[in-house]
Each structure stands twice: as structure tokens, then as C-alpha cells.
C-alpha positions as CSV (number, residue, x, y, z in Angstrom):
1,X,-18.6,-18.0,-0.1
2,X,-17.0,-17.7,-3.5
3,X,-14.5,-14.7,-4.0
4,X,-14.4,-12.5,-7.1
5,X,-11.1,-13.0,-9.0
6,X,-10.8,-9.7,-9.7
7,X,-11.5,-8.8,-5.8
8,X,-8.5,-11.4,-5.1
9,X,-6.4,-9.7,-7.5
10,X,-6.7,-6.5,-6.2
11,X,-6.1,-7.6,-2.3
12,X,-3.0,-9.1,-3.3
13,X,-1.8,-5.8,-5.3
14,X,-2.7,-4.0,-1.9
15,X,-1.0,-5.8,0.4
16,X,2.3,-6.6,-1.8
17,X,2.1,-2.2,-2.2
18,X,1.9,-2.2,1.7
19,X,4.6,-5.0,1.8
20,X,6.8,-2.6,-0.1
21,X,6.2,0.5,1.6
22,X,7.2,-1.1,4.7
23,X,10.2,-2.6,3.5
24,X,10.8,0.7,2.0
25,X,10.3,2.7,5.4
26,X,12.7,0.4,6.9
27,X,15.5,1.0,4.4
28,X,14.8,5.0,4.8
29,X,15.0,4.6,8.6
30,X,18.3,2.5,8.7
31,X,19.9,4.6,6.2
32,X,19.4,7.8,8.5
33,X,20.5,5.7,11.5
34,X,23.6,5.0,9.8
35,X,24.4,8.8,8.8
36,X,23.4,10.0,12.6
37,X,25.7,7.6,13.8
38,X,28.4,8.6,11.2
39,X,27.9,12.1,12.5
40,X,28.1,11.7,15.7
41,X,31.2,9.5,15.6
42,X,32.9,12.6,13.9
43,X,32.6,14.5,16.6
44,X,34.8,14.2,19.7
45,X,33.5,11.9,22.6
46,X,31.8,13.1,25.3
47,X,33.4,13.2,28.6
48,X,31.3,10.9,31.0
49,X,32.2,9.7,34.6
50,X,34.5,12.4,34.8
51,X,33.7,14.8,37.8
52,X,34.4,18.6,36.6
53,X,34.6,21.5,38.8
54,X,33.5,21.2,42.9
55,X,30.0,19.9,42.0
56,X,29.2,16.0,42.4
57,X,27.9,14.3,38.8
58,X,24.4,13.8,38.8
59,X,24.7,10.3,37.3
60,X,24.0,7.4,39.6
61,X,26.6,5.2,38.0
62,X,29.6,7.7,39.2
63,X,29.7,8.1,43.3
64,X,32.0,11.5,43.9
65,X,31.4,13.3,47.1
66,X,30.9,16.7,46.6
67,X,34.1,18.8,48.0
């Protein structure tokens, strides 16, 4: 079966326009990675690991009895 040149054409415009959306999306989405991370690193680090008060952390990785 014989394709229309013009059909062609216009496949190729679509899927170059999707091509660039895409590439597009991913610039958008790493730029607002960067700038969350940026934020957060502003911000002073969270204490983890550290027991506080009488109660035993709730995180598996830190084994405190509770006093």
C-alpha cells in the first residue's frame, strides 16, 4: 500500500511536535527539581536518628529502648 505524501508529511510534523513536547516536559520537570532541592537545602537539616524526649523513634533503622 502506497502512502500519501502529504499524509507522511503530516505524521512526521506530529510526532516531531510530540518529540518536542516531551523533551520540553522533561526540561520543566528537572528545572522544578532543581529549585525544590535548592529550597530545601536552605533550610536547616532535619534531625534524624536522634532519639528526643522518653519516647523510642519509630524508625526501624534506629534501635533505642524506650526509658
Amino acid at each position: 500500500m502506497f502512502m500519501n505524501p502529504d499524509l507522511l508529511l503530516v505524521l512526521a510534523n506530529d510526532r516531531r511536535r510530540e518529540l518536542i513536547a516531551e523533551a520540553d516536559k522533561g526540561r520543566l520537570l528537572t528545572l522544578a527539581r532543581l529549585a525544590r532541592r535548592a529550597r530545601r537545602a536552605g533550610k536547616a537539616p532535619a534531625v534524624r536518628g536522634q532519639p528526643t524526649g522518653t519516647l523510642a523513634s519509630c524508625e526501624p533503622s534506629v534501635a533505642v529502648p524506650a526509658r
